[in-house]
N, C-alpha and C positions, 0 to 999 in steps of 0.2 A: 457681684458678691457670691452668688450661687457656687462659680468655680474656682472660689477659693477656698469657702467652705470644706469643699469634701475632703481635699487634700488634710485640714486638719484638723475635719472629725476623724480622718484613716490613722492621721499620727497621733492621736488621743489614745484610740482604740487600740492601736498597736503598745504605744507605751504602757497604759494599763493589765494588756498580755505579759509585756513580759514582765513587770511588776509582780502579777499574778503566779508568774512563772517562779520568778524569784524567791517569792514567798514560799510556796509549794517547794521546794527541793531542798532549800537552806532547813523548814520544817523534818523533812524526810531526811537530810542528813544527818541533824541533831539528835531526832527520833533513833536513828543508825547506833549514832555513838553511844547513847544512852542503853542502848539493846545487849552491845558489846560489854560494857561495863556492868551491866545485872549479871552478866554470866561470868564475870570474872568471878563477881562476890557470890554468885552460887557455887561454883568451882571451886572455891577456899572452903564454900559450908559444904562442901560433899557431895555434889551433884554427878553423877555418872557422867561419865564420858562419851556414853552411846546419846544420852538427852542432849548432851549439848552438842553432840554432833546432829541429831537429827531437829534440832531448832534452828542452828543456822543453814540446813537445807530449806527447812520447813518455812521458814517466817520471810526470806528475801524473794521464796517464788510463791506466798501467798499474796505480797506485796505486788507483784507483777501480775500475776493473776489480776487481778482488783484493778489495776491499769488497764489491762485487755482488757478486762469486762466496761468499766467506763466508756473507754474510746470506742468501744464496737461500734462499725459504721458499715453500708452497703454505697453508700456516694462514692462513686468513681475517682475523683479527685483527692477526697479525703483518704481512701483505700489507697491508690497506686501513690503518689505523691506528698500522704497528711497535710490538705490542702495549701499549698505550696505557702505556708503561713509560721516556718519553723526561722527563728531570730539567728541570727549565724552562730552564736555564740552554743547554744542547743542543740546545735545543727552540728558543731564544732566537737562536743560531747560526745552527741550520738554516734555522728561517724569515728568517732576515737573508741567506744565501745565495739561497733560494726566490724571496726578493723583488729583492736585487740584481742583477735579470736582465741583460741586456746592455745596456739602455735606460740603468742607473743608471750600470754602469761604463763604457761606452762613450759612452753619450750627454749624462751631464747636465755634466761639465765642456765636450765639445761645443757643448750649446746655451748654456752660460754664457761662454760663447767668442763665440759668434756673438751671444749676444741681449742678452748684457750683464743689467742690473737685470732685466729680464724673466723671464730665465729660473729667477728665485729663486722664481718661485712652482711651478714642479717641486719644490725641496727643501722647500717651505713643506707643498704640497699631500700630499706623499708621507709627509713625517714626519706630520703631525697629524690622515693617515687613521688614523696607529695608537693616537691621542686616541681615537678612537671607537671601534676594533676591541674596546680594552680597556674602555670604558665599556659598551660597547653589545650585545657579541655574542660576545666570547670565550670570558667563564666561563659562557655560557647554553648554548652549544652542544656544551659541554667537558661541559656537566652531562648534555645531552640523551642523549651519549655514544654516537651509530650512527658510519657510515663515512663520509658526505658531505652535501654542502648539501642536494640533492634530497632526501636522506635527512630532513633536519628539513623544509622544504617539504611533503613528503608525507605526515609523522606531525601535521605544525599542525595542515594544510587536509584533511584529514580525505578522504585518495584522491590520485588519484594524475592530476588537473587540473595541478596545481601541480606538480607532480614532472616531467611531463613537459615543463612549460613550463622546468623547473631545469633538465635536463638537455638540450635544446636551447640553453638561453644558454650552459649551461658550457660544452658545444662548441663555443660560437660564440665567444664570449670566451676561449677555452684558446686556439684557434686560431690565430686572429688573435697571438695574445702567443707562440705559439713558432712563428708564423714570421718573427716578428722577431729570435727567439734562434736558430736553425737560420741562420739568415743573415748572424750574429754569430759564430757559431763558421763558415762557410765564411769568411768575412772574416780570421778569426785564423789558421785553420788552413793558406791558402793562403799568408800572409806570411809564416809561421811555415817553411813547410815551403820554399819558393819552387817550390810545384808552380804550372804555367802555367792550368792548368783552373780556375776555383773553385767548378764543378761539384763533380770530385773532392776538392776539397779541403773543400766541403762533407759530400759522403756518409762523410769519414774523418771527419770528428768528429760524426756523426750514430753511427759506429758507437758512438763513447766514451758516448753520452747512453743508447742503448739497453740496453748492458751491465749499468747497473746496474739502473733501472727495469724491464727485463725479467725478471730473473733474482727479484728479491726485494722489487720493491711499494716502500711507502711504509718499510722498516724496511730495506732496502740504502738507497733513497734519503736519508732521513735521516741513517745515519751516514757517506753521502759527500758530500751537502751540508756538516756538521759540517768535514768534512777542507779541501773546498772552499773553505768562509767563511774559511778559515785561509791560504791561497793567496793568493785574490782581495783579502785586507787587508793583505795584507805587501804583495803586488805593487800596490797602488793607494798606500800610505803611502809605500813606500822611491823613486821617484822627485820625490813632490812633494817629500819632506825633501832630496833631493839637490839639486835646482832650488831649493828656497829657501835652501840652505847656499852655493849656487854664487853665488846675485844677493847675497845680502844677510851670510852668514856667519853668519845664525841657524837652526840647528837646526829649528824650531817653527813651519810655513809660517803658522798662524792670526795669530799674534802678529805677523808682516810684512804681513800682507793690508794692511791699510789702507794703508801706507807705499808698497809698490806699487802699489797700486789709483791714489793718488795719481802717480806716475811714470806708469801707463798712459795717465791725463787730459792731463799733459803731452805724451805721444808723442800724442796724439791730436791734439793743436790744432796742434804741429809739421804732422801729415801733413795734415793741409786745408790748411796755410797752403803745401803745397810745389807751386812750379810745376809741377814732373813730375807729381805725382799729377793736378794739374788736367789736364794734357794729356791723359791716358788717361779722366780722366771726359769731357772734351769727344770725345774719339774716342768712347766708348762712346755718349755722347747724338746725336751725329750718325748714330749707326748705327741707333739707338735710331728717329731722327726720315725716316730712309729708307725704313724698314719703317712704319714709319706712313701715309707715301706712299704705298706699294705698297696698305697695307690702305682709301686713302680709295680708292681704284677698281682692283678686286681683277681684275678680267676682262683690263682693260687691262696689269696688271701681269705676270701670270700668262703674257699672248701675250709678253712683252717677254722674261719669264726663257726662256721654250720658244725663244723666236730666240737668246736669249743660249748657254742650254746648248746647240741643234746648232752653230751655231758651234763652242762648245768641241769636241766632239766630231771636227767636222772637223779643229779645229785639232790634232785630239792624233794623228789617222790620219796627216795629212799628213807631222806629224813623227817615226813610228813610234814611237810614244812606248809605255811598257809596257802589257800587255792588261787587265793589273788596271785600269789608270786609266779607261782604255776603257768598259771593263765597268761601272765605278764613277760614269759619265758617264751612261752608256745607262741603269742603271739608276734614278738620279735621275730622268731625262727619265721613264723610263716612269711612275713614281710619279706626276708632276706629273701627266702627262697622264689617268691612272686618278685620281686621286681629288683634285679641284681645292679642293674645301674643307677636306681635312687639309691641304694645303699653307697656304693661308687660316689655318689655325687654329692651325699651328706658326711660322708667320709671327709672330702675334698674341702664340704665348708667347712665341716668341725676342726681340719688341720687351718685355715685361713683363719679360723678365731682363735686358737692356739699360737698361732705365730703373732698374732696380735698382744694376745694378753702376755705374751714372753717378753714382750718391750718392757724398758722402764716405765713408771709409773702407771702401770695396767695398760698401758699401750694410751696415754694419754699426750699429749706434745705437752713440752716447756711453754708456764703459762703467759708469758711473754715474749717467747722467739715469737718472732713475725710470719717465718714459714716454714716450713720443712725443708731439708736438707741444708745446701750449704751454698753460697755462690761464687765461695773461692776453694770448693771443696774438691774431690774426686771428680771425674765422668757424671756416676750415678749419684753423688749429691748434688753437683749445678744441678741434671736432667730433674730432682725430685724437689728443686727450689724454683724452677722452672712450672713445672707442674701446677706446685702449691699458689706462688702468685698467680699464673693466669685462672687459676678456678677463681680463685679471689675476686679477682677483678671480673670474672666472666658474673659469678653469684651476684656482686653489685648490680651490675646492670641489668643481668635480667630479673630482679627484684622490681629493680627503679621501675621498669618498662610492666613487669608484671602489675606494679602497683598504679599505676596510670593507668591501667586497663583493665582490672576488677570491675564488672559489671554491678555487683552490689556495694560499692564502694562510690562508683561513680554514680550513680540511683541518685544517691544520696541528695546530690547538688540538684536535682529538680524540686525539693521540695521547701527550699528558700523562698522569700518575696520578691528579691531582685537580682540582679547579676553581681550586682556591690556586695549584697550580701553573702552570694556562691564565694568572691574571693575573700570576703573577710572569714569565712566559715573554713575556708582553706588554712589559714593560720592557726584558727582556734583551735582546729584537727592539729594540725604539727604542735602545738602549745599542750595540749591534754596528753597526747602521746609520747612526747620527751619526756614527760612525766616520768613513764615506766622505762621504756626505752635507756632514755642516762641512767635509771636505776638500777638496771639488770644487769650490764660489767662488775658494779661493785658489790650486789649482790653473791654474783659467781664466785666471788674471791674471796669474800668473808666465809661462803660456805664450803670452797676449797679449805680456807683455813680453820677452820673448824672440825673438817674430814683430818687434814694431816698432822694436825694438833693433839687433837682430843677422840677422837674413834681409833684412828690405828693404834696399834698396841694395846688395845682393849682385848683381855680373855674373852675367850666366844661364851662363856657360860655367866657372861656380864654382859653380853651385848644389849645394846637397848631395844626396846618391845618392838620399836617403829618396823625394824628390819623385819620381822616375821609376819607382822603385820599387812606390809606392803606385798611381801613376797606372796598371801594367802592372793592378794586382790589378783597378783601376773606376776607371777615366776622369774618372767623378763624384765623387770620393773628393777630388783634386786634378786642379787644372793650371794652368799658369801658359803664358804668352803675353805677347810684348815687344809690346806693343799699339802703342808710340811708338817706337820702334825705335833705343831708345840702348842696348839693350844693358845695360839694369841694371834687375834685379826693383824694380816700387812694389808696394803693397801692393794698387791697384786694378786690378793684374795679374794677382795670385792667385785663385785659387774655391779652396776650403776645404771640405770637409764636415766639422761634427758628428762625424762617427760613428770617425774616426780622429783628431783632438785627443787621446784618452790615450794610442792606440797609435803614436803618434809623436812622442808627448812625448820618451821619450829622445833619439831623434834629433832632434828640433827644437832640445835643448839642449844636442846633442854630447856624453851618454854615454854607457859602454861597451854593447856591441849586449846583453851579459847582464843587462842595467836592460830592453832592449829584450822581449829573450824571457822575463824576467819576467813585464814589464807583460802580455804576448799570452798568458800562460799563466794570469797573472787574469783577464783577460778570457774566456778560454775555458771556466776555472771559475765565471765568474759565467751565461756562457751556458750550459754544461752545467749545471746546478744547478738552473736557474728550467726549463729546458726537461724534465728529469727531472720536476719536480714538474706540470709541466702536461699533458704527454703521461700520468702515471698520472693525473692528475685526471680527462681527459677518457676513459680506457678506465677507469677507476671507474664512472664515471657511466653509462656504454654499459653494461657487464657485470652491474654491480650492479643500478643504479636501472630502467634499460629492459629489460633484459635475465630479470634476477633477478629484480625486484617488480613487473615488468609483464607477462612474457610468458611466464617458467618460475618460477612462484615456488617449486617443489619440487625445483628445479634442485640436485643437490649442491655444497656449499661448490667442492670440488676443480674441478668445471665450469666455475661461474662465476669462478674463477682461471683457468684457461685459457684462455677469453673473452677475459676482462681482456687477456693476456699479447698474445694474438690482432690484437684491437683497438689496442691501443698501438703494435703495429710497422705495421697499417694506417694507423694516423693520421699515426704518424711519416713514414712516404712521403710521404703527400699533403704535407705541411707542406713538406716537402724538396722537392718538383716545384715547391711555389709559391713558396719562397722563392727557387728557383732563378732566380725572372723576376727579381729585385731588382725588382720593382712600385713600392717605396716605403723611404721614409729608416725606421730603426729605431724612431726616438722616436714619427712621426705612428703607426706601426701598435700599440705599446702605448698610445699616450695613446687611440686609438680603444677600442682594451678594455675600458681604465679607463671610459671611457663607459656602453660596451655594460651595463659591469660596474653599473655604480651606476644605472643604469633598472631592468635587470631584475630586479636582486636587492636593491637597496637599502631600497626601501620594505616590499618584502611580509617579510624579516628582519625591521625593525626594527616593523614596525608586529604583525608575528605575537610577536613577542616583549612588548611591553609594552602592546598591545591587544587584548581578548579579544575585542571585537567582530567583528575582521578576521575574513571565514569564506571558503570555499574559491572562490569564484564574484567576490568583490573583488580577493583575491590572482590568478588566473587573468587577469581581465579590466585589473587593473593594472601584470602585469609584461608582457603582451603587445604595450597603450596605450603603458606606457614605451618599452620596445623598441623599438616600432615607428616610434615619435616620433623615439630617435636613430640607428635606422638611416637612415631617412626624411633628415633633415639632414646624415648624412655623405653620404648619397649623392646631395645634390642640391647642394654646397657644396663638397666636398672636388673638385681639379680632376683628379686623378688617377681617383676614381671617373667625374668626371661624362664623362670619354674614354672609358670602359670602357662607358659607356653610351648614348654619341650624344649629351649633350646641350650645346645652344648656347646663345649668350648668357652674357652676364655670371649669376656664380653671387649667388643672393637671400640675405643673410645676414639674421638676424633679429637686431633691435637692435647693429649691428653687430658680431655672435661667431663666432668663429672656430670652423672643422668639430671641429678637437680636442677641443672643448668642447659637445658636442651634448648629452652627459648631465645637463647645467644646463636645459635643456628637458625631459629626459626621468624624470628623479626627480621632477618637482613634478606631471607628467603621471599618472606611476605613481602617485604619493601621493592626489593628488585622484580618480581611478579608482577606487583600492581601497576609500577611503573610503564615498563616492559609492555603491557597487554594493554594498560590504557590508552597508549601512545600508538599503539597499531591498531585501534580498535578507534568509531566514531567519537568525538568530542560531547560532554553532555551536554543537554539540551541548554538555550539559554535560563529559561526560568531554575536550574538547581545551578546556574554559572550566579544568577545573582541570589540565590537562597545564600551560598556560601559567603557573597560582598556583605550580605544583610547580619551575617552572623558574629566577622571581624570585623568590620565598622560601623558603629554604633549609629552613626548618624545616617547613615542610610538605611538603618536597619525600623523594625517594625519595634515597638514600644518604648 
C-alpha cells in the first residue's frame, strides 16, 4: 500500500498547484482588465496623459516587483531550475514571454511594415525553430535534468573543453539579445514616462528587470514572465482588434488581412503614380547624384565644402547670429579638417540612403511581391530575385537553427516535472506565440493602411503630436521633412523606423492614449521578461558552470548563489552602458544572436545528442570553427561593425547574404568540424557511449 500511496499523494499535490495556479493568474488577469478600464473612464474625466502613462509603467512592474519579492529563494534548485515543478502549460507561458522579447513585440510587425513579404520569414524562421526544439532537444535535456546548457556540454564531452567553450557563447549570445531588450524598455519607459533623458528612462526600467531575477533566480522569473505573457497579449491583441473593427467593422483582424492586404496594393500603385511623390523622389535623386560628384574627386570636393563652411561661419559672425550656431559651424569645420576620410565615408552613406529613399514608396518593396526584382526579367533583375529568395530562405533557417539553440530558451525545459511535460510545454510555447506571431502580418497592413490612407496628405502644420513626440524620444525613430515645399506630408517624406510601428499604432490610428500606454506596457513586459531570462542565464553560466565546476567546485551551494546574484547586476550594467549608444536597430542585434546562437551550439547539441561518435575534441574544435566563421562575417559585412573597425571598401558578401544570416555559413562549418575531428580523434569513453543510449531510449534510461 505504501507504494501506491505516494504516487497519489504527488498527483493530489500537484493537482492542487496548479488549481492554485489557476486561481492566481485568472485573478491577475481580471484584476489587469479592470485596471485598463478605470483609466479609460479616467481619460474621458480628464486625466493627463503623462499619469496614465506613468501608471501603466508603474502598476505591471510593481506587480512583478511583489513576485520577486515572494519567490526570493537562495535553494539551488529553486534559483537555477524553479524547482523543476513548473506544469507545462506555465511553462508553455513563460517561455512564450522569455521568447517574445522586444524583437517580436516591437520589431516584427516593424519590419512587416517596412519589408513587406520578406519579413514573413522572421514569423516563418521563429515558429518552426520550435519544430526542432521539440523534436530534437527538449525532452533530451529535460531528461539529462542539471541547470544549464554548459551543464549538458560538459557531462557529453566528457571535461570541461566544451563547457567553457558554452559558457563563453552563452555570454556572447545573452548579451548581444539583452542589449537589444534594455534598449527596448529605455524606448518604452522614456515615452511612457515623457522623461527627456532616455538614459534615465533606461536605468528606471533596468531597475524593474533586476527585481525579480535578483531576488529569486529562475522560480521569481518564471512566475513573472507567467503574469507577463498575460500583459504583453492583451496589450498586442486589443489594438490590432480595434484597428480592424475601425477599417473594416470586423472584429477578427486575420479573417480581413487579405481584403486589406489587397486595399494596401491599391494605395500602392496610387502613390507611384502621384506627381508629388515623384517630385520628392527626383529631389532626393538629385541629391543623391551631387554627393556622387563630390565622391568621383573627393580632395577637390572637400577644399570646396572647407571654403563653403568659413563662409558660413563668417556669415553667421557678421550677422550676430546665436553662439550655438556658431559653435555648431566651427565645430563641423573642425571635423572636416581632422578626419577627411570619415567625411568621405559619410558622404558615401548619406548618398546610399538617398538612393534609397529615391525609390518608390520611400524605398519600401510592394507589400506583396514575394521578392525583389524579376525572374523573367533583365540580367540585373533575375541576379536581384536571385538574391532576394536565397536571403529568404537563408534567414529561415538560420532563425530555425538559431531558435533551437538559444541558451535561455532552452533553460527553460529543465524546470518541468517530466520529460512528457518538456514536450507538452513545447506546444503550449508554439500555442501562446502564434498568438502574436499570426497577428503581426495583419497588424502590419492595417497600419500600412492607415499610413497611405489617412497620414499622407496630411498639411505638416496638422500633423499629429505622436510624430514629434517620438522624434524627441530618437531622431531615428521618425521624421518627416517638406522635401518639395507644398506643405503637405507624401509618403517619400517620412523615415519610419521598425522599432515603434506597434508603439504607435494607437496613435497612427487615433485611439484613446490608454490603447497607447497599453500597448508601451506590453512591450515593456515583453522586454522585461526576455531580459530577466538572459541576464539569469548568462550569471548561471559564470557562477555555476565557470565558477562552480571549474574553478571552486567544493564551492557551497549558498556561495555559488551569491556569485550568480553578483554577476547578473554586473552584467546588467555593462548591457545598460552599451545599449545606451543605441549602436544599432533592435531586430539586426537579436537576429545577430540567433546566428551566433546556431554555430555554436547547434551542431555540437544536436550531434552530442544522437551521435555517439561526437567526442570532446570535435565538439571544441566545432563550436569554435562555427563561431568563428559567423563572427568572422558579421564583422566584415555588417556596416555598423565594419566603422567600429576601420574598414573600407565595399563589404564581400558571399553568394550574395546578408550579415544577419551569417550562421547559414556557420552551422555547416560547425557540423563538418565536429564531424571531421571526431572521427580522427579517440572514440569517447564508454560510460558518455551509454550516457547518450540512456538519454534517446527511455527504457534504458535512468528515471
Amino acid at each position: 500500500m505504501p507504494a501506491h500511496r505516494a504516487p497519489t499523494a504527488s498527483r493530489v499535490a500537484s493537482t492542487r498547484f496548479r488549481s492554485r495556479l489557476h486561481g492566481i493568474y485568472l485573478g491577475y488577469a481580471l484584476c489587469f482588465v479592470l485596471f485598463v478600464l478605470s483609466l479609460v473612464v479616467a481619460e474621458r474625466w480628464g486625466m493627463p496623459k503623462t499619469w496614465i502613462g506613468f501608471l501603466f509603467l508603474a502598476a505591471p512592474v510593481v506587480i512583478y516587483a511583489v513576485i520577486g519579492i515572494v519567490s526570493r529563494t537562495t535553494n539551488s534548485v529553486e534559483y537555477y531550475v524553479a524547482g523543476r515543478r513548473v506544469p507545462a502549460m506555465y511553462n508553455g507561458m513563460a517561455t512564450a514571454a522569455d521568447w517574445m522579447s522586444a524583437a517580436s513585440f516591437l520589431g516584427m510587425a516593424g519590419t512587416l511594415y517596412l519589408s513587406g513579404y520578406d519579413g514573413l520569414a522572421f514569423v516563418m524562421g521563429w515558429t518552426g525553430g520550435y519544430v526542432l526544439v521539440a523534436l530534437l532537444l527538449a525532452p533530451y535535456l529535460r531528461k539529462f535534468g542539471q541547470y544549464t546548457i554548459p551543464d549538458f556540454l560538459g557531462a557529453r564531452y566528457e571535461g570541461n573543453l566544451a563547457r567553457q567553450i558554452g559558457v563563453l557563447a552563452t555570454v556572447m549570445v545573452s548579451f548581444l539579445y539583452v542589449v537589444a531588450q534594455i534598449y527596448g524598455v529605455g524606448l518604452i519607459t522614456t515615452r511612457l514616462t515623457g522623461i527627456a533623458s532616455f538614459e534615465v528612462g533606461m536605468f528606471l526600467g533596468l531597475g524593474g528587470i533586476l527585481v525579480c531575477s535578483f531576488l529569486g533566480g529562475m522560480r521569481a522569473v518564471t512566475w513573472t514572465q507567467v503574469a507577463q505573457y498575460i500583459v504583453l497579449i492583451l496589450a498586442y491583441l486589443v489594438p490590432v482588434i480595434w484597428l480592424s473593427i475601425k477599417q473594416t467593422g470586423v472584429p477578427l483582424p486575420h479573417a480581413v488581412y487579405g481584403q486589406q492586404l489587397q486595399q494596401v496594393t491599391q494605395a500602392e500603385e496610387r502613390l507611384k503614380a502621384d506627381p508629388k511623390e515623384q517630385q520628392v523622389i527626383a529631389a532626393f535623386r538629385q541629391r543623391a547624384d551631387e554627393l556622387g560628384a563630390k565622391l568621383e574627386d573627393v580632395p577637390i570636393a572637400l577644399a570646396a565644402e572647407r571654403a563653403e563652411m568659413e563662409r558660413l561661419i563668417e556669415s553667421l559672425k557678421s550677422v550676430n547670429a546665436p553662439q550655438r550656431q556658431i559653435q555648431a559651424a566651427e565645430r563641423a569645420l573642425s571635423h572636416l579638417l581632422r578626419d577627411p576620410a570619415a567625411t568621405a565615408e559619410a558622404w558615401a552613406r548619406e548618398r546610399a540612403e538617398l538612393q534609397e529613399r529615391a525609390r518608390p514608396l520611400g524605398g519600401m518593396p510592394d507589400h506583396a511581391k514575394p521578392f525583389a526584382g524579376d525572374p523573367h526579367g533583365d540580367p540585373a533583375e533575375r541576379q536581384a530575385y536571385t538574391d532576394s529568395r536565397n536571403n529568404f530562405l537563408a534567414l529561415v533557417l538560420c532563425l530555425m537553427m538559431g531558435t533551437a539553440a538559444l541558451p535561455h530558451v532552452l533553460t527553460r525545459y529543465y524546470t518541468t516535472p517530466s520529460v512528457r511535460e518538456a514536450r507538452e510545454s513545447v506546444v503550449w510555447s508554439l500555442f501562446f506565440i502564434g498568438l502574436l506571431y499570426l497577428t503581426a502580418p495583419a497588424l502590419a497592413v492595417l497600419v500600412k493602411f492607415e499610413v497611405f490612407t489617412s497620414l499622407v496628405g496630411t498639411p505638416f502644420d496638422q500633423l499629429p503630436a505622436w510624430i514629434a513626440n517620438w522624434a524627441k524620444v530618437d531622431p531615428s525613430l521618425v521624421s518627416v521633412v517638406d522635401v518639395n515645399h507644398d506643405g503637405v506630408l507624401q509618403l517619400a517624406e517620412m523615415k519610419i523606423g521598425g522599432d515603434i510601428i506597434v508603439l504607435a499604432t494607437p496613435e497612427i490610428a487615433g485611439l484613446p492614449y490608454v490603447v497607447s500606454g497599453l500597448v508601451a506596457a506590453g512591450g515593456l513586459a515583453a522586454a522585461l521578461s526576455t531580459a530577466d531570462g538572459l541576464l539569469l542565464t548568462m550569471a548561471n553560466a559564470l557562477s555555476h558552470d565557470f565558477y562552480g565546476r571549474m574553478i571552486d567546485p567544493d564551492a557551497p551551494t549558498a556561495r555559488r548563489v551569491m556569485i550568480s546574484k553578483v554577476l547578473l547586476l554586473i552584467v546588467a550594467l555593462a548591457a545598460a552602458f552599451v545599449a545606451a549608444r543605441r549602436a544599432a536597430d533592435i531586430l539586426f542585434l537579436v537576429t545577430a544572436a540567433f546566428s551566433l546562437a546556431a554555430s555554436a551550439f547547434f551542431p555540437a547539441l544536436v550531434l552530442g545528442i544522437f551521435w555517439k561518435r561526437a567526442n570532446r575534441w570535435g565538439a571544441g574544435a566545432g563550436m569554435m570553427a562555427g563561431l568563428a566563421v559567423s563572427v568572422w562575417y558579421l564583422a566584415t559585412t555588417q556596416p555598423l561593425l565594419r566603422d567600429w573597425l576601420h574598414l573600407r571598401g565595399p563589404a564581400q558578401l558571399w553568394w550574395g547574404i546578408q550579415p544577419v544570416s551569417a550562421g547559414v555559413f556557420g552551422v555547416p562549418v560547425g557540423l563538418a568540424v565536429t564531424v571531421i575531428v571526431s572521427l580522427l580523434t579517440p572514440r569517447p569513453s564508454p560510460q558518455v557511449e551509454a550516457f547518450v543510449d540512456q538519454l534517446r531510449y527511455p527504457r534504458r534510461g535512468p528515471g
